[in-house]
C-alpha positions in Angstrom: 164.7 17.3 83.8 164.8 15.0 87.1 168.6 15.6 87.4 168.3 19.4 87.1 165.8 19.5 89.7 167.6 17.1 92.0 170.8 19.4 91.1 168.8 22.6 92.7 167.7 21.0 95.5 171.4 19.8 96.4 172.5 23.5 95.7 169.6 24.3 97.7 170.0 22.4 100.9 174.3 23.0 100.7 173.5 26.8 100.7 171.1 26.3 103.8 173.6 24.0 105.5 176.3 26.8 105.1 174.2 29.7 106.1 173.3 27.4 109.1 176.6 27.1 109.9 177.9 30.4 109.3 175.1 32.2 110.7 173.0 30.4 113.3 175.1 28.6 114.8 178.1 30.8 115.6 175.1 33.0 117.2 173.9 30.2 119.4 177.1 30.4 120.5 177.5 34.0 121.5 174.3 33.5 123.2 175.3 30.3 125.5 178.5 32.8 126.5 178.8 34.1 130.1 177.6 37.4 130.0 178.5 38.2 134.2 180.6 37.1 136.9 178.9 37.5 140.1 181.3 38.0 142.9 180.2 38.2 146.2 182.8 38.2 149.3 181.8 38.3 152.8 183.6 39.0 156.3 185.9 41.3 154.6 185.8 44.4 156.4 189.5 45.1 156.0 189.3 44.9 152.3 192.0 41.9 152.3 191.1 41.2 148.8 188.6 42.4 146.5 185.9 41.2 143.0 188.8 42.7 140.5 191.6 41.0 142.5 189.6 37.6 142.0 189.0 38.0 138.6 192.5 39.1 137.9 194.1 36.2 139.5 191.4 33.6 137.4 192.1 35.3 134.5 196.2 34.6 135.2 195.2 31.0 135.7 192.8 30.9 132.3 189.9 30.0 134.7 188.1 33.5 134.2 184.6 32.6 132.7 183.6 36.1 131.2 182.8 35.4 127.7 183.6 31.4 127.9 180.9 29.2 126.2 179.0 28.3 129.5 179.2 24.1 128.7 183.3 24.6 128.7 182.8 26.6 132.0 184.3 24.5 134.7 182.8 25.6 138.0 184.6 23.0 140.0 188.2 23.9 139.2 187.2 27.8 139.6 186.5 26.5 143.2 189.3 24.2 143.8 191.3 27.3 142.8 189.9 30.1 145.3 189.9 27.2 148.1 193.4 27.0 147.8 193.8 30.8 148.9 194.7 31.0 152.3 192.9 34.1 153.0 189.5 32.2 151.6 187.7 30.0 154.1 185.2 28.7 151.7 184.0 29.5 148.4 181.2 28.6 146.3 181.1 28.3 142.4 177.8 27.9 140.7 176.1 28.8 137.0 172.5 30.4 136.4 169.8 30.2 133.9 170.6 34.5 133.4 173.8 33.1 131.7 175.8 33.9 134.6 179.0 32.3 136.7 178.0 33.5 140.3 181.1 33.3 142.9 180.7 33.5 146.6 183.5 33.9 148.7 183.6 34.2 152.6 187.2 35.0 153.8 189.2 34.5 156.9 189.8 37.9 158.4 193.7 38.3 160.0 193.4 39.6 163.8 197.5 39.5 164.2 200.2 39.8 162.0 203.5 37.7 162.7 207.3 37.4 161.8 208.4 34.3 163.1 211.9 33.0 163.9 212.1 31.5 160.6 212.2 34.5 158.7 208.5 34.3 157.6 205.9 36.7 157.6 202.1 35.8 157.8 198.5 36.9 159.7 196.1 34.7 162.4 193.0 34.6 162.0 190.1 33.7 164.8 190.4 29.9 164.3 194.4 29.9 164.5 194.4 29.6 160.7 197.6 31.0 159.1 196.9 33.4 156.2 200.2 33.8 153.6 198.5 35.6 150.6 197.6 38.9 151.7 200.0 41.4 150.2 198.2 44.8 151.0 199.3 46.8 154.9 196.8 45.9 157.5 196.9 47.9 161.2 197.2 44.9 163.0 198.8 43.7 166.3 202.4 42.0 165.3 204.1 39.2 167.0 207.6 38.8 166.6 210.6 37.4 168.5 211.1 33.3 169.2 207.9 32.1 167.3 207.5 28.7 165.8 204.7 26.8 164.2 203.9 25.1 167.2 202.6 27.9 169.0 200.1 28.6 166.3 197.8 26.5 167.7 198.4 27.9 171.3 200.1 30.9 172.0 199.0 32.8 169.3 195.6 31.2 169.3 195.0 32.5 172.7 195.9 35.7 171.8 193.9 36.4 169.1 191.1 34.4 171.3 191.6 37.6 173.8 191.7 40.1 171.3 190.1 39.4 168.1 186.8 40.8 169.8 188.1 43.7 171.7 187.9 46.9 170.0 190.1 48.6 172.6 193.0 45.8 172.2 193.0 45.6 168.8 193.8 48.9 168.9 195.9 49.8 171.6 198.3 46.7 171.2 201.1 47.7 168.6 203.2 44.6 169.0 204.2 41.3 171.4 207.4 40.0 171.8 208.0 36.8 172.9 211.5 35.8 174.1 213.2 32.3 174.4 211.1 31.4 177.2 207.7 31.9 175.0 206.9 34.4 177.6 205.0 37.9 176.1 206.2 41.5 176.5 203.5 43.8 174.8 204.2 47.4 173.4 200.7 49.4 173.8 200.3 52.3 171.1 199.3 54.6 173.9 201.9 55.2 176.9 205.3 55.1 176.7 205.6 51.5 179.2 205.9 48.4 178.3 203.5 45.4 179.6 204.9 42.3 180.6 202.4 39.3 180.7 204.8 36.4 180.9 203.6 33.1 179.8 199.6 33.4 178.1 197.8 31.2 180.3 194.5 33.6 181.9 195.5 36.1 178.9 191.8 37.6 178.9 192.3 38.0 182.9 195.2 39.5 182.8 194.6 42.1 180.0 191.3 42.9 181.4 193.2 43.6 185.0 195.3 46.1 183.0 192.4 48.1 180.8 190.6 48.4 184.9 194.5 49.2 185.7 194.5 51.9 182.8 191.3 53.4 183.4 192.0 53.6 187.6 195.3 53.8 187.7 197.1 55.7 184.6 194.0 58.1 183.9 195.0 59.4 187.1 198.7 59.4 187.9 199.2 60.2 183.8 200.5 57.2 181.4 203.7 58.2 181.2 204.7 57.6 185.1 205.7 53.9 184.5 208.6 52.1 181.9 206.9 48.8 182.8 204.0 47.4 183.6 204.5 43.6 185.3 201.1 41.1 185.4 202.9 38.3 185.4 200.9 37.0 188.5 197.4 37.1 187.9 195.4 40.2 189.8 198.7 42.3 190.5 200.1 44.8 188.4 203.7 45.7 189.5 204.4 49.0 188.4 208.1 50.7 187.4 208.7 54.2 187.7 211.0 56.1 185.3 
């Protein structure tokens, strides 16, 4: 009689175990899942990249959290990964108690897009940082002609110094070419001229000398009086007629 009931309660408990198993525990599981991914991206008002491009990218690395278990979740690699974006100034990785994988990103934003002499292609941002991973059109200033890494730091660092905060250069500069002696010759969007600034040193001066110039000088006589604009020398514009 002893062994029967022994026997039942064996049965018993192996019958629990397995609807334990089978049951509870796979729906612990499905509970500790991330349910959200929180993505949150700031100083991006030209759209450079966007939540689904994020997640897409993650999920082409197998870092995507959405439906992970959140213990296997590895916030610090999902990090290391959007660091390493060049368009990504710093970004933030963190879980919540709401069973959710929050992600906040704040970007570099391009103020001038540039082909070098090497062949490559690549944006500035404010802090002379060189962004090579954004691969949708941005209406941006280009600088072309004899550029190098060296003048990252300087030329185009002054430029973008000039211009990153002026509404009316941002948008009337189309493009600046620099020749072999690193000196600029700028193609407005407006006018038919050219503008040649030589070397960059007193950039804001000199460009600020030719919006006064502009609003004095070409709003009266009409903007398409002059092929070039010289300002080479700081406070004189030298004009050319057609």
């Amino acid at each position: 009689m002893l062994k029967k009931i022994l026997k039942y309660i064996i049965a018993t408990a192996i019958a629990c175990y397995l609807i334990f198993a089978l049951v509870i525990v796979p729906s612990r599981k499905d509970n500790d899942k991330c349910r959200e991914i929180a993505i949150k991206i700031s100083n991006n008002r030209l759209g450079t990249i966007t939540n689904d491009d994020i997640v897409a990218m993650l999920q082409e690395e197998g870092l995507c959290p959405q439906d992970k278990v959140m213990d296997s979740i590895n916030c610090h690699d999902i990090e290391n990964f959007i660091n390493g974006m060049t368009i990504v100034k710093e970004c933030q990785v963190y879980k919540t108690n709401e069973k959710r994988v929050k992600i906040d990103v704040i970007c570099r934003e391009p103020v001038l897009k540039v082909y070098d002499n090497s062949g490559n292609t690549y944006y500035v941002d404010i802090d002379g940082e060189k962004i090579c991973d954004v691969n949708k059109p941005l209406l941006l200033p280009v600088a072309s002609g004899e550029i190098d890494d060296s003048m990252i730091k300087k030329e185009l660092l002054d430029i973008v110094s000039a211009i990153a905060n002026d509404p009316f250069w941002l948008a009337q500069i189309e493009q600046i070419y620099f020749n072999e002696k690193k000196e600029a010759i700028i193609t407005p969007r407006m006018g038919s001229h050219v503008i040649e600034l030589g070397n960059i040193k007193n950039i804001e001066e000199k460009l600020e000398n030719i919006k006064v110039f502009y609003t004095k000088g070409l709003n009266i006589v009409g903007w398409d009086k002059y092929s070039k604009l010289n300002i080479k020398i700081s406070n004189k514009v030298i004009c050319t007629e057609k």
